[in-house]
C-alpha positions as CSV (number, residue, x, y, z in Angstrom):
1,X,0.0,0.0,0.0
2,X,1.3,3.3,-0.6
3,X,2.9,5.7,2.1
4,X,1.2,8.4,1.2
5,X,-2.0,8.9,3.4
6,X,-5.5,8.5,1.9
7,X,-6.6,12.4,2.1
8,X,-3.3,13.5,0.1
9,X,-3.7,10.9,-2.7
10,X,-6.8,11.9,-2.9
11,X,-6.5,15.8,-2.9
12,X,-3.6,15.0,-6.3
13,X,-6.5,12.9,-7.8
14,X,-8.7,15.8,-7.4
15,X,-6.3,18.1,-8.8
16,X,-5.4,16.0,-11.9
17,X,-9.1,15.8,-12.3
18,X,-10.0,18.9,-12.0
19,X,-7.4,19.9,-14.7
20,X,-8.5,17.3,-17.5
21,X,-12.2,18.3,-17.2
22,X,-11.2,22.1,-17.6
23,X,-8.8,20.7,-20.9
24,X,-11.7,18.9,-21.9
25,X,-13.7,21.7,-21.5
26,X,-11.7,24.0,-23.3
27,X,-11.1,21.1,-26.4
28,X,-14.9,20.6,-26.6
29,X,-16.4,24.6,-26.0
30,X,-13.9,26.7,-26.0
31,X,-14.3,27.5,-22.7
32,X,-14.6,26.8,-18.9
33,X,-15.3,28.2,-15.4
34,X,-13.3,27.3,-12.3
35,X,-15.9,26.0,-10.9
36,X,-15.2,23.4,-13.1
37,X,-12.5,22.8,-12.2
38,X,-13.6,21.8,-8.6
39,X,-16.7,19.2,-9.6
40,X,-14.5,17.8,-12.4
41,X,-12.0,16.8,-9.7
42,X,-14.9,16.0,-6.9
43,X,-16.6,13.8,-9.6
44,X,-13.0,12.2,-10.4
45,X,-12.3,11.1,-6.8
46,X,-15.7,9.6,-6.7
47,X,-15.5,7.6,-9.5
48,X,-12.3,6.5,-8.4
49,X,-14.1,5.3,-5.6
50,X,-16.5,3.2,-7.1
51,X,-13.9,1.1,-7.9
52,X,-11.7,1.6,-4.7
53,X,-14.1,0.3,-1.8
54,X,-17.2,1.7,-2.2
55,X,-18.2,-0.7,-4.7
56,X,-15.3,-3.1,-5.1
57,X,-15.5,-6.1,-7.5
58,X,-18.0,-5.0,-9.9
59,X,-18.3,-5.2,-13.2
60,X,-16.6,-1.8,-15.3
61,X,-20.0,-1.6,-16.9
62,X,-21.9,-0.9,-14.0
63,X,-19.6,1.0,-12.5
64,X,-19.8,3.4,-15.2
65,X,-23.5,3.7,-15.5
66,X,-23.3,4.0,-11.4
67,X,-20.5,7.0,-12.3
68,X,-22.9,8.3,-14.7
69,X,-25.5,9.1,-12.5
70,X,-23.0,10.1,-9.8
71,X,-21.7,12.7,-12.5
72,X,-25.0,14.0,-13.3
73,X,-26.1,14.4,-9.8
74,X,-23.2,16.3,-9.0
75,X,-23.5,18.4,-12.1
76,X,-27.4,19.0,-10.9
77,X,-26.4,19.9,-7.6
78,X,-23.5,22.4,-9.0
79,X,-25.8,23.7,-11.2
80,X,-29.1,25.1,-9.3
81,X,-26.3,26.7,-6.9
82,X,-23.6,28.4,-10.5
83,X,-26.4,28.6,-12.6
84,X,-29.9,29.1,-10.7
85,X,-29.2,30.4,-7.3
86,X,-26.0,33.0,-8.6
87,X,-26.8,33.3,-12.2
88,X,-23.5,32.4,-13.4
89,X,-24.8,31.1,-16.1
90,X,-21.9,28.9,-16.9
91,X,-23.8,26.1,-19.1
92,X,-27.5,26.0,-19.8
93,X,-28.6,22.4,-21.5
94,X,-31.7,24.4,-22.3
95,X,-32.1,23.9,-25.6
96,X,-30.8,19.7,-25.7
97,X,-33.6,17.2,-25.3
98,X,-34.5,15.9,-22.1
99,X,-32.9,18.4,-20.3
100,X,-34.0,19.6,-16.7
101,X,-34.4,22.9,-15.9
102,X,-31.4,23.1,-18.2
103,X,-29.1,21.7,-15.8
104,X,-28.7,18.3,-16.7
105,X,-29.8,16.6,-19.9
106,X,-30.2,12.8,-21.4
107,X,-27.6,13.0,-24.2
108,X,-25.2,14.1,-21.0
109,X,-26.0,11.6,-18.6
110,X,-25.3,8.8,-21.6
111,X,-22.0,10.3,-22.7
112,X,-20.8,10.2,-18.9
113,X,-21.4,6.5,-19.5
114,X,-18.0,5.7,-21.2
115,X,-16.3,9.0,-19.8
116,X,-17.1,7.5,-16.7
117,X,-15.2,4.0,-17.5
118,X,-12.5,6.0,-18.9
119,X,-11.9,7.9,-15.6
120,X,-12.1,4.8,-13.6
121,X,-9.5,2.8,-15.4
122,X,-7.3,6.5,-15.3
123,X,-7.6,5.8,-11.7
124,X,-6.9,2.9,-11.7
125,X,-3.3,3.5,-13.4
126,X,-2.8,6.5,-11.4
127,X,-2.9,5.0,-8.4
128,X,-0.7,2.4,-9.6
129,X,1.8,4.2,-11.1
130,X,1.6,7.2,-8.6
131,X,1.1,5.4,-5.2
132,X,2.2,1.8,-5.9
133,X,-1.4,0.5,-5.1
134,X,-1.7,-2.8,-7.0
135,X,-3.4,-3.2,-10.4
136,X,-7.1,-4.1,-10.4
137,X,-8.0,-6.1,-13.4
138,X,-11.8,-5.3,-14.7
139,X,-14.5,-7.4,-15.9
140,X,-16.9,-5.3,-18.5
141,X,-19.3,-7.3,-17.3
């Protein structure tokens, strides 16, 4: 196990988090918000920790479709406070089917689907290759 305690590897996670979903952001709209920054590396720690203890041992499938909803509650909650609340208006899903009350959407929640797998195997090598946790192998389903 590695000798870094849990709250450190975590708070790096967060930040290397935090940092793709702003590039991702910025590769995808052209743009981002620092608040962004702070759910994108919230939402990577949690999805790491689907996989970590919260959920050990299941399938990569359903821990991405358990991420995806994760996500998109998170990006709800983020939103009625940036969006509704303070009128930040940093995104608005307004105009995309299935949205609600143009915080979330359908089309979203099912991209965060594969995101989500992608950001749990990234976890998965991260702590390896950062912290010297062991590899986890993954069943799809």
């Amino acid at each position: 196990m590695s000798k870094h305690p849990t709250w450190w590897r975590n708070l790096i996670l967060c930040y290397i988090g935090g940092m793709t979903y702003v590039l991702l952001e910025y590769l995808w709209r052209g743009r981002s918000h620092p608040t962004m920054f702070l759910l994108g590396g919230l939402c990577f720690v949690l999805l790491g920790l689907l996989n970590e203890g919260l959920r050990p041992n299941l399938p990569l499938g359903l821990q991405s479709l358990m991420g995806a909803v994760v996500v998109t509650a998170l990006e709800l909650a983020c939103g009625l406070i940036v969006n509704v609340a303070l009128g930040w208006d940093v995104w608005d899903y307004s105009d995309l089917p299935l949205n609600f009350l143009g915080q979330i959407s359908l089309p979203f929640f099912l991209l965060w689907i594969p995101l989500s797998a992608v950001a749990i195997l990234a976890d998965d090598l991260l702590r390896h290759v950062l912290f010297g946790e062991p590899k986890i192998k993954h069943r799809l389903f």
